[in-house]
VOGU-3710 file (C-alpha; in Angstrom, 3 decimals, decimal comma):
1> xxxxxxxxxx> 59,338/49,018/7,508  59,192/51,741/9,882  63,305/51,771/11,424  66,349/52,011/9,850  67,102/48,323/7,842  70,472/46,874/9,541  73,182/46,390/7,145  73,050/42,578/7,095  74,475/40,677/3,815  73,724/36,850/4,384
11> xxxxxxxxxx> 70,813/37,330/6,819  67,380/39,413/6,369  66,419/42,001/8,826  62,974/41,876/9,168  61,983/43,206/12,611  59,404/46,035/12,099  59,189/48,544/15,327  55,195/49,390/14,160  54,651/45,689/13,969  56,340/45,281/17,284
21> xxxxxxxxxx> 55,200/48,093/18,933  51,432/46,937/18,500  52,739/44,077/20,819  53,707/46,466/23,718  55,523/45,132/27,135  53,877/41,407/25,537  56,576/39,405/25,904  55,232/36,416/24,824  53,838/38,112/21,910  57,538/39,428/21,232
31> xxxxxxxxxx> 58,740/36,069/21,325  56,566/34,847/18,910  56,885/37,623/16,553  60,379/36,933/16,968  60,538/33,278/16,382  58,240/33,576/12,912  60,543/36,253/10,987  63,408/33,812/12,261  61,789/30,954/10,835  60,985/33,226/7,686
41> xxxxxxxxxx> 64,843/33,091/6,840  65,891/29,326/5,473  69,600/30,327/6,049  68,502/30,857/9,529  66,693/27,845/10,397  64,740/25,475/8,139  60,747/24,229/8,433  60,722/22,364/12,316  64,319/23,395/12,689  65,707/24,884/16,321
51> xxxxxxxxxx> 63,768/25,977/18,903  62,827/29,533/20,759  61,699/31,003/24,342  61,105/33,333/26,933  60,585/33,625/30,335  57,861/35,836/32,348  57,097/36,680/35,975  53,000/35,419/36,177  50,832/34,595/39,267  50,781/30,977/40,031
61> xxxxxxxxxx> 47,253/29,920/39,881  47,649/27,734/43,023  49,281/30,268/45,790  48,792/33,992/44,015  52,601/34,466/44,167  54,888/35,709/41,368  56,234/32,676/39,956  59,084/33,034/36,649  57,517/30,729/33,958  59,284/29,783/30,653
71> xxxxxxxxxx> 57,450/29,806/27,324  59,300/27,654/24,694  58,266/25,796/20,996  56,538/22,737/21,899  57,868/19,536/20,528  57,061/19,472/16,353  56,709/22,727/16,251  58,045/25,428/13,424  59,044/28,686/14,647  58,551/30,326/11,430
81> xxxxxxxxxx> 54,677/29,361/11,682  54,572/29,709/15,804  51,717/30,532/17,196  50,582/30,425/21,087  48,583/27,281/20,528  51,935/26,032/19,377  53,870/26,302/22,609  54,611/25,379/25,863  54,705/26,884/29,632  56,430/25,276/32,433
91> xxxxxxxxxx> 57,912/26,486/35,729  61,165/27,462/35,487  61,717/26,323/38,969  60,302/23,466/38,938  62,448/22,411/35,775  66,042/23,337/37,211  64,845/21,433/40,579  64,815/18,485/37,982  68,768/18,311/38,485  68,471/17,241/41,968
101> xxxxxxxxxx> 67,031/13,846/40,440  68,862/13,729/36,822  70,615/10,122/36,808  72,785/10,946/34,250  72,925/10,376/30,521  70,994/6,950/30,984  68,481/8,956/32,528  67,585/11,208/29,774  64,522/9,518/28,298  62,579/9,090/31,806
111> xxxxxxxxxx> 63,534/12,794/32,141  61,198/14,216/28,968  58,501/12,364/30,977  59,097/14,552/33,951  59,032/17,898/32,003  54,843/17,653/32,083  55,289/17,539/35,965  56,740/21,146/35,229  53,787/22,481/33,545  52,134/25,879/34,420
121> xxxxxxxxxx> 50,251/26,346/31,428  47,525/23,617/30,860  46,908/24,370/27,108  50,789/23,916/26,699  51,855/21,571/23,503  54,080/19,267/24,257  57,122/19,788/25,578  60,388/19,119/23,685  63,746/17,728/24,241  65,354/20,934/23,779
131> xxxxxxxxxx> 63,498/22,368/27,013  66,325/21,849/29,465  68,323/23,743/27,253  66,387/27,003/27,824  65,452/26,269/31,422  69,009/26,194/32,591  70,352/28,954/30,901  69,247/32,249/32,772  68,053/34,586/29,974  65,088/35,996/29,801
141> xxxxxxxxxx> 64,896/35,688/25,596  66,845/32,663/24,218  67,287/31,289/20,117  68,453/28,019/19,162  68,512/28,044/15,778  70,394/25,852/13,101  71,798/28,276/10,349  73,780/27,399/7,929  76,792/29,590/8,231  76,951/28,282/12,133
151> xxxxxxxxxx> 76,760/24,416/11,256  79,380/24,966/9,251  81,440/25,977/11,990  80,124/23,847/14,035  80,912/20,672/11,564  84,264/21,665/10,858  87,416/20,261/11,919  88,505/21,753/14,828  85,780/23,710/15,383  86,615/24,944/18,596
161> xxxxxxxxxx> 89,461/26,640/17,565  87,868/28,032/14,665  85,069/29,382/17,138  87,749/31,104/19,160  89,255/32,765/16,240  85,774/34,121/14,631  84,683/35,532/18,078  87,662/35,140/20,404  86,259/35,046/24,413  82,505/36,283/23,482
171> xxxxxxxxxx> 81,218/32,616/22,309  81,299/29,446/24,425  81,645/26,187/22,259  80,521/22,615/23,472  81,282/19,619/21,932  78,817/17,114/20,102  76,288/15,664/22,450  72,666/14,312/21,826  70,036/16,613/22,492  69,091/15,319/26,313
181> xxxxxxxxxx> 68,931/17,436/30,149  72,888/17,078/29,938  73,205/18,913/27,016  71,305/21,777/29,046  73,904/21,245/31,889  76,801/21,846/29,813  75,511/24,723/28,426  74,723/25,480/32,226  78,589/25,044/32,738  79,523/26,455/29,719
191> xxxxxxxxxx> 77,936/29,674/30,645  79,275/30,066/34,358  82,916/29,098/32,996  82,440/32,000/30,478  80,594/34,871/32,110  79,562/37,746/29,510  79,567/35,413/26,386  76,846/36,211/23,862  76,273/32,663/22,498  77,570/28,859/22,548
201> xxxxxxxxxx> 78,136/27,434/19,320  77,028/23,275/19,942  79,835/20,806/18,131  78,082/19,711/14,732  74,474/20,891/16,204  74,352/24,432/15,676  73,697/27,995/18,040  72,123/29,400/21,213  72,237/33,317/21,623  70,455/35,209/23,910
211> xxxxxxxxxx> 69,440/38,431/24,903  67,598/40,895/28,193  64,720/41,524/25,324  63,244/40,121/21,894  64,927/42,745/19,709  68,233/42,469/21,364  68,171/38,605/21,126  66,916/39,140/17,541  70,110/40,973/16,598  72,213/39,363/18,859
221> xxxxxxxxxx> 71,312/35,978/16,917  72,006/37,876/13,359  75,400/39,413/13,995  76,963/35,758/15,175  75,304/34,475/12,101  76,464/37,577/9,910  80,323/37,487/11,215  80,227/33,489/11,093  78,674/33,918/7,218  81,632/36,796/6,549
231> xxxxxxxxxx> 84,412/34,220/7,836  83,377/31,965/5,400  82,799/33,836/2,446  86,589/35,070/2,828  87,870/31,717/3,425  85,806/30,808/-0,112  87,553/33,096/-1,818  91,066/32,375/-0,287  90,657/29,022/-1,015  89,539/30,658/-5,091
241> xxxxxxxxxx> 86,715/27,565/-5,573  84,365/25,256/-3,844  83,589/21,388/-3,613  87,215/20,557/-5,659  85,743/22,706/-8,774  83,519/21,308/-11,320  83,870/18,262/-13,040  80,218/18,038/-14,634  78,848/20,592/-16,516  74,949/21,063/-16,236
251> xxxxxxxxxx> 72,652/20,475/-18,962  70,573/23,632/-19,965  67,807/24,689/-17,989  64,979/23,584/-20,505  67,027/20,186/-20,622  67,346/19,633/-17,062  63,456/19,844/-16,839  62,840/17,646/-19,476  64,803/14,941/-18,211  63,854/15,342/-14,373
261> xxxxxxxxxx> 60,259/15,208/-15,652  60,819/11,508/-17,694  63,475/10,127/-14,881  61,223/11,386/-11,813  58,362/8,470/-12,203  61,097/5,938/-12,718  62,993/6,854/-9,278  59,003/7,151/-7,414  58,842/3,926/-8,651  61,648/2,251/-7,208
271> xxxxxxxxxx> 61,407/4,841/-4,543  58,064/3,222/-3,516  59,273/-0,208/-3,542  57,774/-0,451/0,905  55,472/2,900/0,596  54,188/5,328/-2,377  56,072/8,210/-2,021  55,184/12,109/-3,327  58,445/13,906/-5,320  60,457/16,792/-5,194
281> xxxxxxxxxx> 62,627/18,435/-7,696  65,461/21,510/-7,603  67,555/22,100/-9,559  69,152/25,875/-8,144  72,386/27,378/-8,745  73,557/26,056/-5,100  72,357/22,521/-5,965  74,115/22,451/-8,954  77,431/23,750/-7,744  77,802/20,484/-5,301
291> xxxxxxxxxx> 76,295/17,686/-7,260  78,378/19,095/-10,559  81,101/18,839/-8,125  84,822/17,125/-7,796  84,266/16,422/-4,096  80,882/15,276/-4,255  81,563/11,121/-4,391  83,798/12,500/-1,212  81,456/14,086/0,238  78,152/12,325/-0,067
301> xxxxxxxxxx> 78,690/9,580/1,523  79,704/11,145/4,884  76,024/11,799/5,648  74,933/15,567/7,100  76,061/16,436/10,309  72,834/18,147/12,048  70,408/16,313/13,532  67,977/17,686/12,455  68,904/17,654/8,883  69,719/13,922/8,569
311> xxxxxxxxxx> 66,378/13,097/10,265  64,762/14,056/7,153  67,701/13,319/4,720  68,229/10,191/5,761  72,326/9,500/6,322  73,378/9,771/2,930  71,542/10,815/-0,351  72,050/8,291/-3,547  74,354/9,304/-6,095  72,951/8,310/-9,538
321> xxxxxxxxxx> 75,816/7,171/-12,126  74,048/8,639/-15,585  75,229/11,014/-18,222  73,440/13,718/-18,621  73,329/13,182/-22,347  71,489/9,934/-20,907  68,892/8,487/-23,309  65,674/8,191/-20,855  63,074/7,267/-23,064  63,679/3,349/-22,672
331> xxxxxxxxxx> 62,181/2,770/-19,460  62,929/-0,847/-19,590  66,772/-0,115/-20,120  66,804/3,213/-17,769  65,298/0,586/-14,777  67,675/-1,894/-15,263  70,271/1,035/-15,333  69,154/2,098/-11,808  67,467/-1,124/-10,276  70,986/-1,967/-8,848
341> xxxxxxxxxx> 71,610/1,462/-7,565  69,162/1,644/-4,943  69,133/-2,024/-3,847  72,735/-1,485/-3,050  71,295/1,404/-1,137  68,380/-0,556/0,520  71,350/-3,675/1,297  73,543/-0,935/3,127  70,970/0,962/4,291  70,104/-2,218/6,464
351> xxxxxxxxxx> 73,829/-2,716/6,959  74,129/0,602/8,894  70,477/-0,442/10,752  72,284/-3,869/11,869  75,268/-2,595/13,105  74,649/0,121/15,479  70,733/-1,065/16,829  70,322/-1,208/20,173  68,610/-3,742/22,295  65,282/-1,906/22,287
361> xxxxxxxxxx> 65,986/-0,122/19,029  62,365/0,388/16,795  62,505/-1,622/13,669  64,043/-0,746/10,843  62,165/2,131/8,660  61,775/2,228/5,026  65,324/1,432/3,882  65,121/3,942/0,046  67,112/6,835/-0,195  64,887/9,950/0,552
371> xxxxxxxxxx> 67,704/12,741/-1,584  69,011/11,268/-4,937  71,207/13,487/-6,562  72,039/13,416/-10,768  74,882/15,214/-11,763  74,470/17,937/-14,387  70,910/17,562/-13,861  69,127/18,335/-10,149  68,848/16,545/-6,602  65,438/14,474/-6,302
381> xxxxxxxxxx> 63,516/13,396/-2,847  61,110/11,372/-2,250  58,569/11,169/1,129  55,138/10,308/2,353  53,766/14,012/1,221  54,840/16,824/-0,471  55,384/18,956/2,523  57,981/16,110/4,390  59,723/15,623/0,440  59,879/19,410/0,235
391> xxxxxxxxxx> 61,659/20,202/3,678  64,006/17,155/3,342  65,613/18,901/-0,162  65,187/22,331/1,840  67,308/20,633/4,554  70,097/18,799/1,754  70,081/22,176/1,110  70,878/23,157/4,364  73,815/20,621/4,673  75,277/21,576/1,286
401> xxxxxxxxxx> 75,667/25,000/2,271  77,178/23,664/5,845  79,871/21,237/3,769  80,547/24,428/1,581  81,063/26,634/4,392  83,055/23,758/6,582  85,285/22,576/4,012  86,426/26,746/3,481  87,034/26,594/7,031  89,066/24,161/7,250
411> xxxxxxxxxx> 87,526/20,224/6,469  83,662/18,984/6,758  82,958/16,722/9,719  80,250/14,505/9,775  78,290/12,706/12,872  79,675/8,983/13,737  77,138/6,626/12,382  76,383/5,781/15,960  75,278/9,040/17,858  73,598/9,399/13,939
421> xxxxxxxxxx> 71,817/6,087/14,443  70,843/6,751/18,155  69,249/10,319/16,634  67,360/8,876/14,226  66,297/5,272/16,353  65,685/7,502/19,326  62,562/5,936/20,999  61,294/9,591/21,628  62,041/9,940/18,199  59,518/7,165/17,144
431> xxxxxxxxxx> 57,353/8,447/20,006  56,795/11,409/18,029  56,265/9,481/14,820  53,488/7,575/16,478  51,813/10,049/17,683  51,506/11,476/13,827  47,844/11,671/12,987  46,203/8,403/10,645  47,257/8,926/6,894  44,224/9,859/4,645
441> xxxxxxxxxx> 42,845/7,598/1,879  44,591/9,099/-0,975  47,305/10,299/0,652  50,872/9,245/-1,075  48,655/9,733/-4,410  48,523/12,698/-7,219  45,797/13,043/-9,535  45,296/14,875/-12,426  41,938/16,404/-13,129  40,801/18,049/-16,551
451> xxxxxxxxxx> 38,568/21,000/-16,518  39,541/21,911/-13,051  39,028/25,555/-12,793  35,245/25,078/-11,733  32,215/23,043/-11,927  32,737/19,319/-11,518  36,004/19,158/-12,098  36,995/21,863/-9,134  34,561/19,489/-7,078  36,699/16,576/-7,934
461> xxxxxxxxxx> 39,852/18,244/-7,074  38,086/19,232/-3,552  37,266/16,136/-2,769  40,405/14,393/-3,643  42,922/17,004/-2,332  39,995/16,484/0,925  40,401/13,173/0,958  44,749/13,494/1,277  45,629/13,555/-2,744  47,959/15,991/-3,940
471> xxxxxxxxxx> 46,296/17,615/-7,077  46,974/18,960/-10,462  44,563/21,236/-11,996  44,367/21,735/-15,932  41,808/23,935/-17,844  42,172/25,726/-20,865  41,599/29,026/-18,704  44,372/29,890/-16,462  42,867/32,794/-15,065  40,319/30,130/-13,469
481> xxxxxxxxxx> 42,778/27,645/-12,528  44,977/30,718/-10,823  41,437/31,185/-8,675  40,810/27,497/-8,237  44,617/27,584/-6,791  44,033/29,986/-4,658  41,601/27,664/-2,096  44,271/25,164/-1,797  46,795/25,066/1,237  50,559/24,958/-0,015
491> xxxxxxxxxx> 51,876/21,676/-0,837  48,563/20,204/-1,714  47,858/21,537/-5,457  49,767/23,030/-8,804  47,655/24,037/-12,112  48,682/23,645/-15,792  46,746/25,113/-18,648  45,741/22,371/-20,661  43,765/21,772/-24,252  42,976/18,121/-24,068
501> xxxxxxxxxx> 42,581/18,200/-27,757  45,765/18,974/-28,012  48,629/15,968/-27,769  51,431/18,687/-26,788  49,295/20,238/-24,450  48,620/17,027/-22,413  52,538/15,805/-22,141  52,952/19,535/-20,727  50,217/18,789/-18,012  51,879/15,279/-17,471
511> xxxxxxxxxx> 55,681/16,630/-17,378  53,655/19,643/-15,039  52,859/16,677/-12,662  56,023/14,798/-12,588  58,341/17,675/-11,679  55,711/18,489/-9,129  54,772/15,492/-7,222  56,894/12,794/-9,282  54,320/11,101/-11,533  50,592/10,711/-11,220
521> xxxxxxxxxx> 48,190/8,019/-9,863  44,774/9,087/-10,648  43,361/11,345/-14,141  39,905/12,406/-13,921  38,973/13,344/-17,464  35,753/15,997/-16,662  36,787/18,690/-19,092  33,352/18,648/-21,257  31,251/21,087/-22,786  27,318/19,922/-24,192
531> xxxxxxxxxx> 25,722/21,031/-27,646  22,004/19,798/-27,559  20,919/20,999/-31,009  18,706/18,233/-33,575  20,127/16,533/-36,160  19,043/19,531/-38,927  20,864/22,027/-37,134  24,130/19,849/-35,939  27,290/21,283/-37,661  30,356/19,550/-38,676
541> xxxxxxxxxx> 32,015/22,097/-36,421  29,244/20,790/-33,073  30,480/16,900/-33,974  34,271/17,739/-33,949  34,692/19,559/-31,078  32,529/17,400/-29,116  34,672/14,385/-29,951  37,917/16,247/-29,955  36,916/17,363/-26,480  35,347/14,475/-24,875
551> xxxxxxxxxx> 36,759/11,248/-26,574  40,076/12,224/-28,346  41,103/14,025/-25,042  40,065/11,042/-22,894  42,018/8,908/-25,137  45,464/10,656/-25,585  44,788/11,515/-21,783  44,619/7,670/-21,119  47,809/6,951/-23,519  49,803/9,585/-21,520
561> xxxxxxxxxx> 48,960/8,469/-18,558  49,451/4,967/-18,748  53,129/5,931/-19,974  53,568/7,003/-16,804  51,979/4,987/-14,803  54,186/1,796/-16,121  56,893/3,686/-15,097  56,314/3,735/-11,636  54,921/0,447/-11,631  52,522/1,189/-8,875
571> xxxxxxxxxx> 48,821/0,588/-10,770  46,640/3,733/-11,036  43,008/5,402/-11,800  41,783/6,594/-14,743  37,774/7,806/-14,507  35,940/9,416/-17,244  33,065/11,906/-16,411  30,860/10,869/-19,045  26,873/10,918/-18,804  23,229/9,457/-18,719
581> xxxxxxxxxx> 23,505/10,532/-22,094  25,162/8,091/-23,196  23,226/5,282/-21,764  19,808/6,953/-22,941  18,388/7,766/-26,330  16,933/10,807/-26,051  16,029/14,175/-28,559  18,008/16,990/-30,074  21,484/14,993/-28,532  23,187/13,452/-31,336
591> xxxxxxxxxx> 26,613/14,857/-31,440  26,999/15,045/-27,535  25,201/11,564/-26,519  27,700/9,645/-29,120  30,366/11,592/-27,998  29,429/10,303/-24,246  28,956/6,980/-25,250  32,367/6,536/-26,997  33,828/7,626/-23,907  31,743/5,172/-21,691
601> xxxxxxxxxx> 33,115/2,286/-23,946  36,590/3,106/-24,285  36,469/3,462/-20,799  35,164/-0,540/-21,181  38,222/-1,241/-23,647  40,639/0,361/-21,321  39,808/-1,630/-18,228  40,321/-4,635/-20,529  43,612/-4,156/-21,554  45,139/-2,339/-18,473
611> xxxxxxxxxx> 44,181/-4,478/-15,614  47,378/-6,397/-16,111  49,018/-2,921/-15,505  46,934/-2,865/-12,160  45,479/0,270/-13,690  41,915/0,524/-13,100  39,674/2,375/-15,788  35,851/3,323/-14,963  33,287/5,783/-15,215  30,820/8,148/-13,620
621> xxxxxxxxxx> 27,755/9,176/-15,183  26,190/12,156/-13,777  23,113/13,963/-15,144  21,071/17,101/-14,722  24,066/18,844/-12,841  22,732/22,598/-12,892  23,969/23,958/-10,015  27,415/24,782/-10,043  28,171/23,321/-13,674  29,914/25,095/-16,427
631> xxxxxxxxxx> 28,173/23,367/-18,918  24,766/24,716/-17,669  26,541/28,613/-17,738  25,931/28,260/-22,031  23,624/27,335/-24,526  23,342/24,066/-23,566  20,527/24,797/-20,907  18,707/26,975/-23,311  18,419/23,769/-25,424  17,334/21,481/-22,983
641> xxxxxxxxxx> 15,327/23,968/-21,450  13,227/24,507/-25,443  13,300/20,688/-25,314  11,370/19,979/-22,312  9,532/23,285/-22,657  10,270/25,087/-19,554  12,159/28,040/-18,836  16,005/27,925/-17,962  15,206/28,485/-13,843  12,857/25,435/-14,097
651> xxxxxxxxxx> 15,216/23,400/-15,152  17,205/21,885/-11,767  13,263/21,438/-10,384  12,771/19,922/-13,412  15,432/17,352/-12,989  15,147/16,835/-9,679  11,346/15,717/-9,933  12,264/13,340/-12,980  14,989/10,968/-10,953  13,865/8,787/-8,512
661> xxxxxxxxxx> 14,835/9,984/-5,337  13,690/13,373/-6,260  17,166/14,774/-5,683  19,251/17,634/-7,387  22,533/16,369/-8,015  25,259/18,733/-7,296  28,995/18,850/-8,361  29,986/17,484/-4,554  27,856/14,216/-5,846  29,792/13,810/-8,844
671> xxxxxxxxxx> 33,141/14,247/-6,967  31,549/11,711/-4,151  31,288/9,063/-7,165  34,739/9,611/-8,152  36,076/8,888/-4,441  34,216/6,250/-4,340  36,158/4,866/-7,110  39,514/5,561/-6,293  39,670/5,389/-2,611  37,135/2,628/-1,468
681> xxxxxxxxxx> 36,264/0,058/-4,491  39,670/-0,330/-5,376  39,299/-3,678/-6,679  36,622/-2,531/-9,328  37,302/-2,090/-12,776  35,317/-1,544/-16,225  32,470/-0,019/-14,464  30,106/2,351/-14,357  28,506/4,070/-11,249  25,283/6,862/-12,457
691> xxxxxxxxxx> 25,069/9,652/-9,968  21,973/10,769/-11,329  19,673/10,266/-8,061  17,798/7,176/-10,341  17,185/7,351/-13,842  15,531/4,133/-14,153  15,982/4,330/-18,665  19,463/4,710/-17,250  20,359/1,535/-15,581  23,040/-0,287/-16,705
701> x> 21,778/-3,637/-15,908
//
């Protein structure tokens, strides 16, 4: 970093004058540059949280004048991933001229309608409810941002007073009010009352600073947050401890994990009582320090006080009442420990729906907790993906930090359940939902795939992850998994080095997958490797590790999975990648075509006895997969190549021209076979699909 660092303690400086520089007199560019090393701070503002803008002089289009236009994050948007497709441009004009129509606070839904008649750019996104909030105020760089240190202030009791005395007559304060046009005229009014303030702190909502330039609204918005993060820290240590002290101590770390790992299927389960949901564990020093706390039955059930926040929290999280020297290994008993817990939840859950719904209020959503918190152990949540379960516990986060701060100040304040309910019912609110792109086929689901780091398996995991999975890689090479990894966006995959011959090794990739996503839903068992020698010159050593690979693996894969799977009660997928091999009787195959045809039948035995479970077992045959195979990388292809009497490059030609359809089969093909499986014939069981483009010896029937 090319300038001096600022001496900040509870916020990072990260403006870089090379990086900014580059930009020049762009001042959109600035503002966007601006808005992502915000966003890069989570005591700043968290993922989607608060909104940026600025405002340039550009020739209207229509009459060639100089017309000030207002860039701002369109509505959805994440400032720390901004780009310019990810904003909006309206005339500032046009949008203040929208007071001479306002009908007051009745009015404020028709008026977010009105905001596209303010448009100057045509590729804008969306405008969202926080425009009127920049549009009134006159500066030309503006930050609303929801840090923690200033929620905190802005939750506390008597917050206004506490504003005065951090920052005497240099912030404005308004009180609690919905995120709407008025908002924008009190902050309007708050502004004109208080010429030369550098910010307004919003009651239980959070900050809006300012400034003539990027930079200087850059630092402007990290000195309120540094002096409002000081005032706190020295009111913690006045006060000498936090949340009422501890009153549970925390298991060790190793402990924690193992019991988050065997409790997290059990709460999916339940969780996923309306929808599947995807998990989320942490279990961090901060975390720890609240749910471990005295005040936490006090303070839980208050709910969080920023929008924002409780929009992905829900209104309260779900304290669970277990030791942590709980024994979890009892499903049956640990269920009927918790079963009562969350439809208490669910019954007031609908009890806070019922009492403050409105006339034209959208149903009522999913009624299971999204944060559940275990003392001495971590803070769970559950949602539709891992990206939505990951920024809800980033935002509990966020509101732990603002009840730590707030109840230093002076005492934590929570939103009435009504202006919470009308927040979270908003119809713009469930506007926004709707207009949420279709779900994918697998999405909600996490599978497992063996032998992941390349070949059929990586396919697999493509095409799954593709298809809206989230996906665990094993292999027994990390250094391929670590490059399989790589290709995956964040939130969608995790890796765990695996030896399926191994027992130990498998509950690792299981427990991997549980503290990950919360369980799993579909294994793929396609780690394999092929020995085509003749009977003479078949080792002991050749059978073992072919059946230790292929069938012992898919069976204690199976066993460890299904343990799971009954835990969440949800059903599942379990395919084995066996082979033609194991259908057809062919030369120099003994130890590798039993091997395949144990696997096809157990795969028979399975289905049998797990279709009660709703878990579905069947198989995938492929054969001749050259291209792209790890198998094909050894000796094996030598072999088959001496058996058939070509050379090693003959060989996908040669497969190709011996199938029906003339094809090559490729890893895609194999993955395609799996889909088909687990996303479309999902009332199929005990079967077996050959991807082998027609091997007529083949045929099962």
């Amino acid at each position: 970093m090319s300038n001096t660092v600022k001496n900040f303690n509870y916020v990072d400086y990260l403006w870089d004058d090379e990086k900014a520089a580059k930009l020049g007199d762009d001042q959109v560019a600035l503002f966007l540059y601006r808005s992502n090393i915000l966003g890069a701070d989570l005591r700043i503002t968290n993922y989607g949280g608060g909104n940026t803008s600025c405002k340039t002089i550009e020739k209207d289009p229509l009459t060639d004048e100089e017309v000030e236009v207002m860039w701002i994050k369109g509505s959805g948007g994440d400032i720390g991933t901004l780009t310019k497709a990810g904003i909006a441009g309206l005339y500032t004009e046009r949008l203040r001229n929208l007071k001479n129509i306002y009908g007051g606070l009745a009015d404020e839904d028709r008026m977010v309608g009105l905001f596209n008649h303010c448009i100057y750019d045509l590729d804008s996104k969306a405008p969202s409810i926080d425009t009127p909030l920049h549009g009134l105020l006159p500066f030309k760089h503006i930050d609303h941002l929801h840090p923690d240190a200033l929620i905190a202030v802005a939750a506390a009791k008597d917050s206004e007073k506490v504003t005065k005395e951090i920052w005497g007559d240099t912030m404005g304060w308004v009180p609690w009010q919905r995120p709407g046009f008025d908002l924008g005229l009190q902050l309007e009014k708050c502004l004109n009352d208080n010429p030369g303030i550098r910010g307004i702190v919003l009651g239980s909502h959070g900050l809006f600073t300012w400034g003539d330039t990027s930079y200087e609204c850059y630092m402007n918005s990290l000195e309120v947050i540094e002096t409002a993060s000081e005032y706190i820290e020295k009111k913690i240590k006045e006060k000498g401890s936090v949340f009422g002290g501890q009153k549970v101590q925390s298991l060790p770390k190793d402990e924690r994990r193992e019991k988050a790992a065997q409790l997290m299927p059990m709460l999916r389960g339940l969780c996923s009582s309306e929808n599947r949901m995807i998990g989320h564990f942490t279990d961090s020093d901060v975390v720890l320090q609240y749910i471990n706390s005295n005040d936490l039955e006090r303070l839980a059930p208050m709910g969080t006080s920023c929008p924002d926040h409780f929009l992905r929290t829900k209104i309260q999280p779900l304290v669970l009442h277990l030791d942590t020297n709980e024994d979890l290994s009892d499903t049956a008993a640990v269920l009927e420990k918790l079963k009562p817990a969350f439809e208490q939840y669910r019954k007031e859950y609908q009890a806070y729906y019922d009492t403050h719904k409105r006339d034209n209020s959208p149903a009522v959503r999913d009624a299971n907790p999204v944060i559940i918190i275990y003392p001495g152990v971590g803070m769970f949540s559950f949602a539709k993906n891992k990206q939505t379960t990951r920024v809800a516990n980033e935002f509990y986060v966020n509101a732990i930090n603002v009840m730590r701060g707030a109840e230093a100040i002076t005492e934590y304040t929570s939103l009435p359940r009504q202006e919470a309910f009308d927040i979270e019912y908003w119809l713009l609110e469930e506007a926004k939902l709707q207009r949420m792109p279709k779900e994918k086929p697998l999405s909600r689901k996490v599978a497992l795939v063996t032998g992941a780091g390349g070949g059929i398996g990586k396919a697999i995991a493509d095409k799954l992850a593709e298809q809206g999975a989230n996906v665990v890689l094993t292999d027994i090479a990390e250094d391929r998994l670590q490059e399989a990894l790589e290709t995956y966006g964040r939130d969608t995959a995790a890796y765990a080095v695996c030896d399926v011959t191994q027992s130990s090794s498998i509950a690792e990739a299981y427990k991997k997958a549980c503290l990950e996503f919360g369980g799993v839903d579909i294994v793929v068992h396609s780690a394999g490797l092929a020995i085509s020698k003749p009977l003479e010159e078949t080792t002991e050593k050749d059978w073992d590790i072919l059946q230790n690979v292929l069938v012992k693996g898919q069976f204690e894969l199976a066993k460890q999975a299904v343990a799971v799977m009954r835990k969440q009660g949800q059903g599942g997928d379990f395919i084995s990648i066996a082979s033609k091999n194991g259908l057809v009787s062919g030369p120099n195959n003994v130890g590798y075509g039993t091997a395949k045809a144990a696997q096809q039948h157990m795969a028979r035995l399975l289905a049998a006895e797990l279709g009660g479970d709703k878990i579905r077992v069947n198989t995938v045959n492929p054969d001749g997969v050259i291209v792209g195979s790890k198998i094909w990388e050894g000796d094996w292809a030598e072999g088959r190549a001496k058996t058939y009497g070509i050379t090693v490059e003959e060989l996908p030609a040669h497969y190709a021209k011996r199938n029906l359809l003339n094809e090559i089969i490729y890893p895609k093909d194999i993955a395609n076979g799996v889909f088909a499986l687990v996303g479309i014939l999902d009332k199929s069981t005990g079967n077996i699909i050959n991807v082998d483009g027609g091997m007529a010896n083949a045929f099962v029937r």
